[in-house]
DRENVEXGU-489670 format. One record per atom (N, C-alpha, C): residue in three letters; x, y, z. Coordinates in steps of 0.05 Angstrom, whole numbers, plus 5000, padded with zeros to 4 digits. Atoms other than C-alpha are relative to their C-alpha. Layout:
ALAXYZ;...
END
This chain:
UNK497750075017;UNK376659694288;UNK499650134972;UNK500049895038;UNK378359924213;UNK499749834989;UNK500250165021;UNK376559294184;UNK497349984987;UNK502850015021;UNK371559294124;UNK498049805011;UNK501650114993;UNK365259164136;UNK498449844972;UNK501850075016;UNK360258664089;UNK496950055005;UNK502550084996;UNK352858644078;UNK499149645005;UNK499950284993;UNK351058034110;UNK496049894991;UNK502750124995;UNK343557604101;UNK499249925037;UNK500150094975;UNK340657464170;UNK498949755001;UNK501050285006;UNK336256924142;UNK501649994970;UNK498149965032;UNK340656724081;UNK498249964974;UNK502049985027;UNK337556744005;UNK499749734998;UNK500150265004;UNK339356033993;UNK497749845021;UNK502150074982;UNK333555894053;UNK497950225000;UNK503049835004;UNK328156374029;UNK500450385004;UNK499649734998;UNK331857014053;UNK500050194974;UNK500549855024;UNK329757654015;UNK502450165009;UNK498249854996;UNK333558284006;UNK500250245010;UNK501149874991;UNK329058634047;UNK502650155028;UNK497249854976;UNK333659184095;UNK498449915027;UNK500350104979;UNK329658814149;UNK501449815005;UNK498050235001;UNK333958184134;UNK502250004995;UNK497850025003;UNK340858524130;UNK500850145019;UNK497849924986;UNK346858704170;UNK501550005002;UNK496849895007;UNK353758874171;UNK501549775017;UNK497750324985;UNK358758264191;UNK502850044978;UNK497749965009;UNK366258264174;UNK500649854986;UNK499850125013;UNK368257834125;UNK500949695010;UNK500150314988;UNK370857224161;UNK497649905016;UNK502950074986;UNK364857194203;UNK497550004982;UNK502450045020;UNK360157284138;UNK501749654990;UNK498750255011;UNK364656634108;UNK499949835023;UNK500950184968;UNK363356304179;UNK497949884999;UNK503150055004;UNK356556394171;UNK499649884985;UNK500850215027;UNK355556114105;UNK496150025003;UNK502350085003;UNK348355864099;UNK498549955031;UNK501550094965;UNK347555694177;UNK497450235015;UNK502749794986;UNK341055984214;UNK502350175019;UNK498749874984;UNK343256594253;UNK499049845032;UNK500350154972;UNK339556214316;UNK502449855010;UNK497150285000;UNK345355624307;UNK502150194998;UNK497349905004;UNK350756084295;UNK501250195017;UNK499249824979;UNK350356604349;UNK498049875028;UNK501250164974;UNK347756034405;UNK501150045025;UNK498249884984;UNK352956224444;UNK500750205011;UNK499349645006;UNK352856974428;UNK497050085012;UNK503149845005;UNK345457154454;UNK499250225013;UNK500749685003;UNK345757844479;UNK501150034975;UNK499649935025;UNK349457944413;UNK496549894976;UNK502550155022;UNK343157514370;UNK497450175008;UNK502749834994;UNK338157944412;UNK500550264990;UNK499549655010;UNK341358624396;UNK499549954966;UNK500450055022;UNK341058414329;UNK498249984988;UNK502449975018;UNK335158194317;UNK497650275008;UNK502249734997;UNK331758794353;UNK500950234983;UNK498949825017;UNK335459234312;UNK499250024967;UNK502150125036;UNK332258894239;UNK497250075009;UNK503549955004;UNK325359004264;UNK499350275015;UNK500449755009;UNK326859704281;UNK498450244986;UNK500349885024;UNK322860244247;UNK501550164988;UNK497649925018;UNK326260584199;UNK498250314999;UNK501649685004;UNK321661324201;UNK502850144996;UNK497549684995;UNK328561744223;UNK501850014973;UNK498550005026;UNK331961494160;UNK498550074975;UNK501649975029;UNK325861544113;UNK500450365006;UNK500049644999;UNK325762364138;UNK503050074991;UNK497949875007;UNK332562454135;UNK501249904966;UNK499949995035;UNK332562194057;UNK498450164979;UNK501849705014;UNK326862654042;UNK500750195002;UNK499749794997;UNK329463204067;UNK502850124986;UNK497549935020;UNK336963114033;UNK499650064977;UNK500949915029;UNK333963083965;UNK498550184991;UNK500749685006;UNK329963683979;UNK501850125000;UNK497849825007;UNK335364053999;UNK501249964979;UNK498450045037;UNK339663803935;UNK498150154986;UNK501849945028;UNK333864003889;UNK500150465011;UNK501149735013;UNK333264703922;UNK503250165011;UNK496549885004;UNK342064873927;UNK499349964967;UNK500150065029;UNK340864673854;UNK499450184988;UNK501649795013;UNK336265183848;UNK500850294992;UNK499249754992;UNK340065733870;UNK502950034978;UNK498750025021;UNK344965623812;UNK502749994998;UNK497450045003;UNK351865493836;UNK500549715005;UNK500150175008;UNK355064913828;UNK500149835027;UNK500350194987;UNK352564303870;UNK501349645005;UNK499050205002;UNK357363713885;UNK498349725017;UNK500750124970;UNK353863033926;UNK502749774996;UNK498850224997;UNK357362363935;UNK497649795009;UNK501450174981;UNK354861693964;UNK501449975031;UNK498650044983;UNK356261444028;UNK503049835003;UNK497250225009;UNK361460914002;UNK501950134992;UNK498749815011;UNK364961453966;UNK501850125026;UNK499949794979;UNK365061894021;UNK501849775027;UNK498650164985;UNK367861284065;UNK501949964991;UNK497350045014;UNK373661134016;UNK501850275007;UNK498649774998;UNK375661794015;UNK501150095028;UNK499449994973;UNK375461884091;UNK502749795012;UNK497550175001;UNK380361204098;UNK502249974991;UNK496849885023;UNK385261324037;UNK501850205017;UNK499149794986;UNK386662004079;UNK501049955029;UNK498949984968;UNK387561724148;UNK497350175030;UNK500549904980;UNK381762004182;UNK498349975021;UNK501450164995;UNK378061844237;UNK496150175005;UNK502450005002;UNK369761764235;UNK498450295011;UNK501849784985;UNK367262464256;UNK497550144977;UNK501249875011;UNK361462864221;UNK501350254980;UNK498249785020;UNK366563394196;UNK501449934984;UNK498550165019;UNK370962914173;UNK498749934976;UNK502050125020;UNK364962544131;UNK499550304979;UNK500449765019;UNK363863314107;UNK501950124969;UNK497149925009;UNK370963474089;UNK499949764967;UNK498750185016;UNK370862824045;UNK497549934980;UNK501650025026;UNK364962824002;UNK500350074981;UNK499849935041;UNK364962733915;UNK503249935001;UNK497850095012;UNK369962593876;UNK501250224997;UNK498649735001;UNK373463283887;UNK501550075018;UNK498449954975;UNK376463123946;UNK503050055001;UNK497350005005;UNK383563303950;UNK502549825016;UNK498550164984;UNK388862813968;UNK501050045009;UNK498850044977;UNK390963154020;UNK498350335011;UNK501849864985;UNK386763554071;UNK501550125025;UNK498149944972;UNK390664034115;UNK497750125019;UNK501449954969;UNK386664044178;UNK500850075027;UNK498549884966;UNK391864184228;UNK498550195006;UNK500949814992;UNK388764674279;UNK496950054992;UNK503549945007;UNK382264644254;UNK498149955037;UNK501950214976;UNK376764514312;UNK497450154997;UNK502249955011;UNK370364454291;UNK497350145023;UNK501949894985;UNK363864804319;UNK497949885011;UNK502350234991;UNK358864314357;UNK497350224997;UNK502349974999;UNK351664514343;UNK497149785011;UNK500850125002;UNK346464224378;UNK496150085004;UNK502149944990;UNK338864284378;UNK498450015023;UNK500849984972;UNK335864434443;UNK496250085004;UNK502749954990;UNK328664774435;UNK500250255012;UNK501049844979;UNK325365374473;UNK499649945022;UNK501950114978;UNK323265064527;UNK497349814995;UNK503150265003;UNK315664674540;UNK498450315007;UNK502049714996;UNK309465104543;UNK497949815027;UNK501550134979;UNK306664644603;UNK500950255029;UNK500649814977;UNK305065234663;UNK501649925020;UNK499650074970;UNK306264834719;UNK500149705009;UNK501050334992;UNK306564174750;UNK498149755008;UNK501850034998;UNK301663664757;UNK500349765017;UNK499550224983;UNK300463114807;UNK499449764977;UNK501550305011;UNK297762294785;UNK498150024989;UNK503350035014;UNK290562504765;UNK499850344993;UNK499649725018;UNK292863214733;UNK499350195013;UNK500849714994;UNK291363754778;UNK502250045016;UNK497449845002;UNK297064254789;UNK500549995027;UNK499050074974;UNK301864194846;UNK501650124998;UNK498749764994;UNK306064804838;UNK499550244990;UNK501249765012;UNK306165524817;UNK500950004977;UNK498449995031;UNK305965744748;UNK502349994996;UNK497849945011;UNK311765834709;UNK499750364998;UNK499649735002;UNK315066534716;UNK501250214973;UNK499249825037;UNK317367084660;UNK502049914998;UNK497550125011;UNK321966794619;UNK502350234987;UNK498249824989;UNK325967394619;UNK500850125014;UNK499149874982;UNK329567664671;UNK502550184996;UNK497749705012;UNK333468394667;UNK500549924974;UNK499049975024;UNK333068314594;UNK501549724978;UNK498350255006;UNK336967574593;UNK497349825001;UNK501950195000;UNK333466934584;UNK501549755000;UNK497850325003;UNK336566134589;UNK499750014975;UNK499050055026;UNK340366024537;UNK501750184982;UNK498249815010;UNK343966704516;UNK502449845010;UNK497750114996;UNK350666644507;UNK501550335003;UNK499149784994;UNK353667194550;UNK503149945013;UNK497449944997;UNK360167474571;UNK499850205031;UNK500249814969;UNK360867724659;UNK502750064998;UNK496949954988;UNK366468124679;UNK500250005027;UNK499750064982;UNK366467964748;UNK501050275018;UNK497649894998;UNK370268604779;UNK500150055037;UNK498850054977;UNK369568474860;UNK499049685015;UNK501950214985;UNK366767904906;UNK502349725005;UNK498250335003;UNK369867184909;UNK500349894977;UNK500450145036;UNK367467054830;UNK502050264989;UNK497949795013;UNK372167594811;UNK501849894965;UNK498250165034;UNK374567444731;UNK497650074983;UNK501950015024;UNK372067364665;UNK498549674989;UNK500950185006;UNK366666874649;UNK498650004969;UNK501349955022;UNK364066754579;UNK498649665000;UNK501550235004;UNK358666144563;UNK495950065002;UNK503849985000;UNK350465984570;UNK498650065024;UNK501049964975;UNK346566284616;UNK497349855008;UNK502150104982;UNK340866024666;UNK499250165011;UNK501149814988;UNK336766594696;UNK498049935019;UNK502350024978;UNK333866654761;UNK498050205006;UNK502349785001;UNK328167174773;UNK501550095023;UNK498749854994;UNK332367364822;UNK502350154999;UNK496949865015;UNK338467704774;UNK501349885003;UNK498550134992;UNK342167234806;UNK501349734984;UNK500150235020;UNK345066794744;UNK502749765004;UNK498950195003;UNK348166154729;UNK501449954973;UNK499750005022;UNK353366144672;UNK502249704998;UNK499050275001;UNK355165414645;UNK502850124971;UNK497049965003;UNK363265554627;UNK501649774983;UNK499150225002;UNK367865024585;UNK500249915030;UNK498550174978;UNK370864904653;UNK497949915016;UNK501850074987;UNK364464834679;UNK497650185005;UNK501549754995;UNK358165194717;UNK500850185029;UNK500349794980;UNK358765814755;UNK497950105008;UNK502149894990;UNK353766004803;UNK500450275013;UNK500049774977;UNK351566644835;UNK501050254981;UNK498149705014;UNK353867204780;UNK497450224993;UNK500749765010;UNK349967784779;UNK499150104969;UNK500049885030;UNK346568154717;UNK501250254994;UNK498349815002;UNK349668684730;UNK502550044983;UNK496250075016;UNK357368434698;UNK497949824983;UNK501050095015;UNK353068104649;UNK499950094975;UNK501349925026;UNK353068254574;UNK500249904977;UNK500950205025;UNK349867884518;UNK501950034976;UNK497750065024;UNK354567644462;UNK498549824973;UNK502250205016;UNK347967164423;UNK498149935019;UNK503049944977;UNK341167164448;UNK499549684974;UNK500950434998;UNK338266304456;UNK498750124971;UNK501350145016;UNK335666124391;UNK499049724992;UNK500350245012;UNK334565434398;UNK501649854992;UNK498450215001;UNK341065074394;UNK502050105020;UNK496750044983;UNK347865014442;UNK501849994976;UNK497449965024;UNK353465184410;UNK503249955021;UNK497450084975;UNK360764914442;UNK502449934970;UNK497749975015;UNK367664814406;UNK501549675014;UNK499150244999;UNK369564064394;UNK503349985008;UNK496650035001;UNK376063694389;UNK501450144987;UNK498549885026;UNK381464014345;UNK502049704985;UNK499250195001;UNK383863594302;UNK502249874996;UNK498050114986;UNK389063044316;UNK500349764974;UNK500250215030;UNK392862584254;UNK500549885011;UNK501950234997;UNK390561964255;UNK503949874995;UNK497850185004;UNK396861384256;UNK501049934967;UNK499350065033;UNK396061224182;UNK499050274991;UNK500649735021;UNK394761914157;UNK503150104995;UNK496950005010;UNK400262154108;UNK500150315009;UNK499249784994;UNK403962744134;UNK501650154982;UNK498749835020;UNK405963064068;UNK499150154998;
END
């Protein structure tokens, strides 16, 4: 739903609760005024997959957020450095802005709408944003291993074949057979030339390296082409 969220106490102050982010959570305003002072035990007695998600969720560690706050404020300090001009926002900011406008919750959206520079009105028709996602090289583990670690298949083979490797992002022209067409997407290589190219519409097996030619050689992320985007019911169309 679009309705504002509050910071809620889990154990409330008025009964010893601190203001520790182990003892808070987001509740809607009539359900924080529900609550009042009542133990969350008493108040979600009824609710207890909700009271268990909850409370496993407060005693959480928090590591992924402590890295990703170190690592923002490095970056800030070293765009700073580089001498053009650096805008941030908060997240509340950056949430107003996104709602005022009509738009809904995506990562590009949250981009689009950071600082106080945002413009009241964001033409995004036709846009569609670029999905990036991290993937890796691969593992450097040889081969497989049984229950008590000794190997139970053959090594691992060259991770290049004719030149290609999993993970390019190539382009086949198909020009006889039953696969006949143009395929463009990520490849899968078999040591026998014989590749596998994963397509929006899906995967194609069985294409040759032959009709094969590299368009971005794997670096370590997937790359695909999101939604485009679509206005939102309350977004103003001026």
């Amino acid at each position: 739903t679009r309705l504002p969220l509050q910071i809620e106490h889990i154990q409330c102050r008025a009964k010893g609760g601190s203001d520790r982010i182990s003892n808070l959570c987001l509740a809607c305003g009539p359900c924080n005024l529900k609550k009042g002072t009542v133990d969350i035990q008493v108040f979600l007695a009824k609710k207890p997959d909700l009271l268990k998600r909850i409370l496993a969720r407060a005693r959480a560690p928090l590591a992924d957020a402590a890295a990703v706050n170190s690592t923002r404020w490095a970056l800030y300090e070293r765009l700073q450095a580089v001498g053009l001009p650096v805008e941030c926002g908060s997240g509340g900011r950056t949430k107003f802005n996104r709602a005022s406008r009509g738009l809904e919750k995506t990562h590009w959206h949250d981009a689009a709408c950071v600082g106080a520079s945002t413009p009241e009105i964001l033409h995004l028709q036709g846009i569609v944003p670029l999905l990036i996602t991290a993937q890796g090289y691969g593992c450097r583990q040889m081969c497989n291993v049984n229950e008590i670690g000794f190997p139970c298949s053959k090594p691992k083979g060259a991770k290049k074949v004719k030149g290609f490797q999993t993970g390019d992002i190539v382009r086949a022209i198909v020009t006889s057979g039953t696969k006949q067409g143009t395929y463009m997407g990520r490849v899968s290589v078999r040591a026998t030339g014989s590749f596998d190219i994963r397509t929006k519409d899906g995967r194609v097996q069985g294409i040759s390296h032959r009709f094969c030619t590299p368009i971005h050689r794997g670096d370590g992320y997937s790359y695909k082409q999101g939604a485009d985007h679509a206005a939102h019911p309350t977004q103003s169309t001026r």
